[in-house]
C-alpha positions as CSV (number, residue, x, y, z in Angstrom):
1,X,-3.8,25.4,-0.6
2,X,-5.7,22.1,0.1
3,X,-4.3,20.9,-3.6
4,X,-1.0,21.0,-1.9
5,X,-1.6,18.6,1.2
6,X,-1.1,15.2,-1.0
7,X,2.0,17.0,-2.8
8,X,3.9,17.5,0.5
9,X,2.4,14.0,2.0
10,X,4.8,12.4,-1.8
11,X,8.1,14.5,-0.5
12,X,7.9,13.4,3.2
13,X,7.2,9.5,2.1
14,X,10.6,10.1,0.0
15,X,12.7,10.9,3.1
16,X,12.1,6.9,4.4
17,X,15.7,5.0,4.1
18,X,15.6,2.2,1.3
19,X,16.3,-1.3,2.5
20,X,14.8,-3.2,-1.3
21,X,17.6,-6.3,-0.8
22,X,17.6,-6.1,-4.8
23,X,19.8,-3.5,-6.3
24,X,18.0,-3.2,-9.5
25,X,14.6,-2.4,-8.0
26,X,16.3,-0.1,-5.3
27,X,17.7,1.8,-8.1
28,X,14.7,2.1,-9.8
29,X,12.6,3.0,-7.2
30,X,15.2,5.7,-6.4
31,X,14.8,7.1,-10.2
32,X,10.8,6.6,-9.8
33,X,11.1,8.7,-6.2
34,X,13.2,11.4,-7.5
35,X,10.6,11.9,-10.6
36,X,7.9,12.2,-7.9
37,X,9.7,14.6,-6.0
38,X,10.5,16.6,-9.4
39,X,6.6,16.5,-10.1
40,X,5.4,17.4,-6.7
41,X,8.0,20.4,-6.7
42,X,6.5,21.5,-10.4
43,X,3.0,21.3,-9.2
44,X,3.4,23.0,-6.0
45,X,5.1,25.5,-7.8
46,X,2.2,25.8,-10.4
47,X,-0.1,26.1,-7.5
48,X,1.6,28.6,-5.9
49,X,1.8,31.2,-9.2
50,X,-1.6,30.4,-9.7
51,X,-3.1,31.0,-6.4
52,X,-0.4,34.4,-6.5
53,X,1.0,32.8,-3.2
54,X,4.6,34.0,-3.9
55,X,5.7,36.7,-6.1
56,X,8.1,35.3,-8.9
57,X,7.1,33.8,-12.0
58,X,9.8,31.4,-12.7
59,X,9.9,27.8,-10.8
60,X,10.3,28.1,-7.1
61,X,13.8,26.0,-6.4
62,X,13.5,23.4,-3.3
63,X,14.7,25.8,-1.0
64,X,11.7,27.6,-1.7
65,X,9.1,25.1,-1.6
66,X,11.1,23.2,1.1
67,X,10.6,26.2,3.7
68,X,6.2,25.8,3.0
69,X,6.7,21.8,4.9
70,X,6.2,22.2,8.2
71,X,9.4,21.3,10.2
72,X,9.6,17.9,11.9
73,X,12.0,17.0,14.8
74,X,13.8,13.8,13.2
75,X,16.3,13.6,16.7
76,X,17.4,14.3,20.1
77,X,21.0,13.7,21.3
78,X,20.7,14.1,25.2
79,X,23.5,16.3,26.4
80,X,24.7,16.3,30.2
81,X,22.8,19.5,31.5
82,X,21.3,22.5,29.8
83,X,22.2,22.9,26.1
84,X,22.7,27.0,25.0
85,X,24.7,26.6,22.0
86,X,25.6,24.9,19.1
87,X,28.0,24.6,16.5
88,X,28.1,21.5,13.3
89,X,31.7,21.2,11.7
90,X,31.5,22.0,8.2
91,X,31.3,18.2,6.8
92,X,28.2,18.0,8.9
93,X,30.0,14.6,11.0
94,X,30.1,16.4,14.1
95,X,28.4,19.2,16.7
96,X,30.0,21.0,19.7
97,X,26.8,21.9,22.4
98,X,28.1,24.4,25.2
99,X,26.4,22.8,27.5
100,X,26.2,25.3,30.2
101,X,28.0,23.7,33.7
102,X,29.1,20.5,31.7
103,X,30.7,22.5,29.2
104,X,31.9,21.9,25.7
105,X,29.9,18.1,24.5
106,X,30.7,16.8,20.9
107,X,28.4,14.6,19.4
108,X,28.9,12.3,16.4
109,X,25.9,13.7,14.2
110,X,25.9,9.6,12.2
111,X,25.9,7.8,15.3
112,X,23.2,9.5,17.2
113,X,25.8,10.3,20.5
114,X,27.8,12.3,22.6
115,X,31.8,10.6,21.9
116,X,33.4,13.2,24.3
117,X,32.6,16.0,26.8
118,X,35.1,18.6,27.9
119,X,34.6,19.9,31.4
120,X,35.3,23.6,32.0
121,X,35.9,25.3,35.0
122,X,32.3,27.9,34.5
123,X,29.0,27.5,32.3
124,X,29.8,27.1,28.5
125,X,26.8,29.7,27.3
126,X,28.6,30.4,23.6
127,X,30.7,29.0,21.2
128,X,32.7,30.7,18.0
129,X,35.3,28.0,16.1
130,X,37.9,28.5,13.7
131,X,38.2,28.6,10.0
132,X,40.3,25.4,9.7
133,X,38.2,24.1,12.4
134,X,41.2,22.9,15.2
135,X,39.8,25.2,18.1
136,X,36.7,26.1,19.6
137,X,36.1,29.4,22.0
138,X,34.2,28.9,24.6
139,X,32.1,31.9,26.6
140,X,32.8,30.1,30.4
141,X,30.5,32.6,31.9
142,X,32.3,33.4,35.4
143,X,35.4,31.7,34.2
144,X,36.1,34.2,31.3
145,X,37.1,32.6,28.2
146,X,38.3,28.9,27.1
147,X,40.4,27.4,24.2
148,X,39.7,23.7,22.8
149,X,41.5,21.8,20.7
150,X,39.4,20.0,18.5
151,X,41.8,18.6,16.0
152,X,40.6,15.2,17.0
153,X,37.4,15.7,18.7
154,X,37.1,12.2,20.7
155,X,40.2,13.8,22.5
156,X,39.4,17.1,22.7
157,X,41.1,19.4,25.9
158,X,41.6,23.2,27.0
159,X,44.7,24.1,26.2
160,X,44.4,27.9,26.8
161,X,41.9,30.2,29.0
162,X,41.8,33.4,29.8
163,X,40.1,35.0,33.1
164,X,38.1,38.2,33.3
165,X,36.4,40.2,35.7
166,X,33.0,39.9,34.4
167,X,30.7,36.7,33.1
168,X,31.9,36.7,29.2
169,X,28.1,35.7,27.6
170,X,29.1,35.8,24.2
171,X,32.2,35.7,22.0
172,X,32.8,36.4,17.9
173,X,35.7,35.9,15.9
174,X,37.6,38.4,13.5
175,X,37.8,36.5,10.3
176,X,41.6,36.6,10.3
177,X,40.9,33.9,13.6
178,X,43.4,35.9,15.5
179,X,41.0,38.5,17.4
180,X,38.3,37.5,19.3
181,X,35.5,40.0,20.5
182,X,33.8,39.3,23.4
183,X,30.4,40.3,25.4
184,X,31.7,40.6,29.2
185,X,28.4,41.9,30.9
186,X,28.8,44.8,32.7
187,X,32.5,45.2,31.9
188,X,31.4,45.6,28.0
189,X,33.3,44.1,25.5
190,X,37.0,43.2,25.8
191,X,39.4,42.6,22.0
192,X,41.2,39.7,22.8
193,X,44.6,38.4,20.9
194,X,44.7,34.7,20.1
195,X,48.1,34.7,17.5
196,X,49.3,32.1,20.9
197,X,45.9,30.3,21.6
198,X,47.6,28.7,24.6
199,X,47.9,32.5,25.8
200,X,45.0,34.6,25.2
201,X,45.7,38.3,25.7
202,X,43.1,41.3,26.4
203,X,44.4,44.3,23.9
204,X,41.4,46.5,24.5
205,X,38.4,47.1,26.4
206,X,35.3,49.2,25.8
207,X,32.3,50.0,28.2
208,X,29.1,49.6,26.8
209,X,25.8,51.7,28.0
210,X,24.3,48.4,29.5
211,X,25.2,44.8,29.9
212,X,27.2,43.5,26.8
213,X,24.9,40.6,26.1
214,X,25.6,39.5,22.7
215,X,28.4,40.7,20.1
216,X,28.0,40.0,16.2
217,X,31.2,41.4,14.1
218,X,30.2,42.4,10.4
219,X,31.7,40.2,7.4
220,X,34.5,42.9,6.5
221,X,35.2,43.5,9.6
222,X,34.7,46.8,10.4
223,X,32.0,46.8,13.3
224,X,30.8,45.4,15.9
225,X,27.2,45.1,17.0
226,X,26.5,44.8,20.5
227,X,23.1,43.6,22.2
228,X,23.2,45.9,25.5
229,X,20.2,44.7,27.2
230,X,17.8,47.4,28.1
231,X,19.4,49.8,26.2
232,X,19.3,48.2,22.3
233,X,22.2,48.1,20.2
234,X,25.3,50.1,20.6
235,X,27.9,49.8,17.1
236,X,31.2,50.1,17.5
237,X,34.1,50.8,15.0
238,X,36.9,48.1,14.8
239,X,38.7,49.1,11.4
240,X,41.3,49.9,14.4
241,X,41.9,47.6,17.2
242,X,43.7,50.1,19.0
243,X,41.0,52.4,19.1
244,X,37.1,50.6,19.2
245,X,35.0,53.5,19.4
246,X,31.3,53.7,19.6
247,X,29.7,55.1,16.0
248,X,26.0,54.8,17.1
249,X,23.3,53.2,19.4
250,X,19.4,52.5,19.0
251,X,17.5,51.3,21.9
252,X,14.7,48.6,21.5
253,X,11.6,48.5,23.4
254,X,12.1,45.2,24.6
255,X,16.1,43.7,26.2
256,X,18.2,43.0,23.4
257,X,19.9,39.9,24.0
258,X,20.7,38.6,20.6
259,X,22.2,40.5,17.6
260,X,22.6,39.0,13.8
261,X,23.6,40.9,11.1
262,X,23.0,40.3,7.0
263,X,25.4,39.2,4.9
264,X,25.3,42.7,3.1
265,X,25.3,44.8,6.9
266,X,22.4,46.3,5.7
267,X,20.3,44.9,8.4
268,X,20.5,44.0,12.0
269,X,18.2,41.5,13.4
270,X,17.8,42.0,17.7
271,X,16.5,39.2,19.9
272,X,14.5,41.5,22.0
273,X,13.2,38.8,24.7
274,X,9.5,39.2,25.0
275,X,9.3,41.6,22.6
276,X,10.3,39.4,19.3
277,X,12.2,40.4,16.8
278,X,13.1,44.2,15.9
279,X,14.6,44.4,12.1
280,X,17.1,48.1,12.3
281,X,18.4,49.2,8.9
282,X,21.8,49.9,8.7
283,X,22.1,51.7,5.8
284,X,23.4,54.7,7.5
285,X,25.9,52.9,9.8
286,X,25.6,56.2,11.9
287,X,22.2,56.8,12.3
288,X,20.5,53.5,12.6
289,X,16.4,52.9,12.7
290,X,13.6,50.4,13.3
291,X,12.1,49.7,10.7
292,X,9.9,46.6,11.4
293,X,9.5,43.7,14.0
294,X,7.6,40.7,14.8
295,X,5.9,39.1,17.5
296,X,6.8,35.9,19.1
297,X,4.7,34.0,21.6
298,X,7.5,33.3,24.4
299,X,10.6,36.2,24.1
300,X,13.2,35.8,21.6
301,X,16.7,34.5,22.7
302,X,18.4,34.0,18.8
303,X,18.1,34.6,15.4
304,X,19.6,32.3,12.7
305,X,19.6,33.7,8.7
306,X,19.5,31.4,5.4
307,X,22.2,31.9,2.9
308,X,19.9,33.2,0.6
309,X,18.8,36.2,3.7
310,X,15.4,35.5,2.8
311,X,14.1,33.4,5.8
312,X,14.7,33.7,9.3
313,X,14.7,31.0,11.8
314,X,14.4,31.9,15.7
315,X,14.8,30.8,19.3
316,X,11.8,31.3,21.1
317,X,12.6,30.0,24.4
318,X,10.0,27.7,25.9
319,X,7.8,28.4,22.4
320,X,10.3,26.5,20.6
321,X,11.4,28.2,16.7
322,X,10.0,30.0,14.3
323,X,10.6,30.2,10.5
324,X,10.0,33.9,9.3
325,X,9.6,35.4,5.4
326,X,12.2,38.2,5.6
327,X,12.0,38.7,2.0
328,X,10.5,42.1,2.2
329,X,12.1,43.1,5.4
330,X,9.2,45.5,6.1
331,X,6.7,43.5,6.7
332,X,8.1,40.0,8.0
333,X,6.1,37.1,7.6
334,X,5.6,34.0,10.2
335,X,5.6,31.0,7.9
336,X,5.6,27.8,10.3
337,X,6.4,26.7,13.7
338,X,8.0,24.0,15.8
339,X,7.8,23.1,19.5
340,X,10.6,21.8,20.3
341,X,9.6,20.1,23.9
342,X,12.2,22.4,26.3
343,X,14.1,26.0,26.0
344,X,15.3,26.5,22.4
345,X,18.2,29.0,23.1
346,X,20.4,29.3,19.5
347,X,19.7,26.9,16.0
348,X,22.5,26.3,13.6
349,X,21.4,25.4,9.8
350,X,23.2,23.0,7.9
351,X,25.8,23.6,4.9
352,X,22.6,22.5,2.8
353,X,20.0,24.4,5.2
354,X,17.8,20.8,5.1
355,X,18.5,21.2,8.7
356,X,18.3,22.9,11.9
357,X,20.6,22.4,14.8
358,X,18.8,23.5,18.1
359,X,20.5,23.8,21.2
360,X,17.4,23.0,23.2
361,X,17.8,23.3,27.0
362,X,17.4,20.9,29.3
363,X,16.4,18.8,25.7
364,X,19.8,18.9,24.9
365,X,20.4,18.9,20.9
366,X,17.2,19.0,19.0
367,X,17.6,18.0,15.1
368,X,14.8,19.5,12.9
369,X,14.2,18.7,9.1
370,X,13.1,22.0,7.7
């Protein structure tokens, strides 16, 4: 692996900004770079195959030589408070932190800074935004649930809310927009209609085993996973909102308070605070196991998936993230790590998964190049 050190040390000199005052020689020096980071991809790949580091025998692509550089914090945007969440709009220009008892702050992602902050009435601790990107849902904690307008975010304002009898922790959208699922502690989780966003209305509630602390909805739309705390994961049919019905539960031996699913639902990755990660196959919707977990060094708050559902990145609290080989989901496999100064609570990967988004605590918004 020591052939490899001067290969990565070509790619990070690469990621400097060109300021050559001459075009030609900028241009050039742009073809010359991109040759060098063609040849340092090659080699490393060539390594790799040779040393039987990785499996395949074709090329690695950049995501997979990419994920072997250690991540680097490139930024910091300072947010008002404590940071728990974060979302980047889809053209990567902008980021909407929950900031716990600031609430909802947007930053401008080219500038560097925070353009506007929306008070709300509790703690923002979650957010979920819709497809077209013109409203943001906040979990308000004691306050129940909050509806942004974000069609131009330097004016951004509630324009709906909705109050509940619990602290809402975490909220999910259906992919239709129109239903929104949310965790609400010890009154489990509550279907909410948003048709009229300026009028949230609760259309069904279901009690969960312990505290509803997290709530993942699969891709079609036919369950919901929710992290119960000290009692695992409890599933619950959805196919009709009328009737939500628990299929199946699994504790975990640690508090689940995180809950990702894979792309395919054959999967379900729990945040199980100080006892890492637990990996539950899903196969059989209705009788779901453990069949691997990992470590952490603080407790595990989040779990983040690549595209690709090989690599998973995670909030370790005060131990900052982790990037994790998920490739063979039995045996999960640490591959670098990143202290990230505070509390990392949630990370969100960009469209080109170049970088992570961390929603850092009292750090505010951490930006990693992974």
């Amino acid at each position: 692996m020591k052939q490899i050190l001067p290969l990565i040390a070509t790619l990070l000199l690469t990621t400097f900004t060109l300021t050559a005052d001459d075009y030609k020689a900028t241009h050039q020096k742009n073809i010359n770079q991109e040759t060098d980071i063609k040849n340092a991809y090659k080699l490393i790949s060539d390594i790799l195959i040779k040393e039987k580091k990785t499996s395949t025998k074709k090329e690695l692509t950049f995501a997979d030589v990419s994920i072997l550089l250690e991540p680097t914090i490139s930024s910091t945007i300072n947010t008002s408070v404590y940071a728990k969440d974060v979302i980047v709009s889809k053209n990567g220009n902008f980021a909407y932190i929950a900031d716990s008892r600031s609430g909802l702050q947007i930053a401008d992602l080219k500038s560097g800074k925070i353009i506007h902050s929306v008070d709300t009435p509790g703690s923002a601790l979650n957010l979920a935004i819709s497809s077209d990107e013109k409203y943001i849902f906040i979990a308000d904690k004691d306050f129940g649930l909050q509806v942004v307008d974000i069609k131009t975010p330097k004016d951004a304002k509630i324009i709906g809310s909705l109050k509940t009898s619990s602290e809402v922790k975490s909220i999910s959208l259906s992919k239709s927009g129109n239903i929104l699922f949310m965790a609400n502690d010890d009154a489990g989780i509550m279907l909410v209609n948003l048709i009229d966003k300026k009028n949230p209305i609760i259309l069904k509630t279901l009690k969960t085993d312990g505290y509803a602390e997290a709530i993942t909805i699969s891709n079609d739309n036919r369950y919901a996973f929710i992290a119960t705390g000290a009692f695992g994961l409890q599933i619950i049919n959805i196919q009709n909102i009328s009737y939500p019905h628990t299929i199946s539960k699994i504790d975990t031996p640690g508090y689940a308070q995180g809950v990702t699913i894979s792309k395919d639902a054959k999967y379900a990755f729990i945040a199980d605070d100080k006892e890492g990660v637990q990996i539950i196959d899903l196969n059989n919707i209705y009788s779901p196991k453990i069949i691997s977990s990992l470590k952490t060094k603080s407790k595990t708050t989040n779990i983040t998936l690549s595209k690709s559902g090989k690599y998973a990145y995670i909030s370790d609290y005060e131990s900052g993230i982790r990037v994790v080989d998920i490739s063979k989901i039995r045996h999960p496999k640490l591959l670098n790590t990143l202290d990230t100064k505070s509390f990392a609570e949630n990370i969100t990967l960009s469209n080109e998964e170049n970088k992570a988004y961390v929603a850092d605590g009292w750090e505010g918004l951490v930006i990693v190049d992974i």
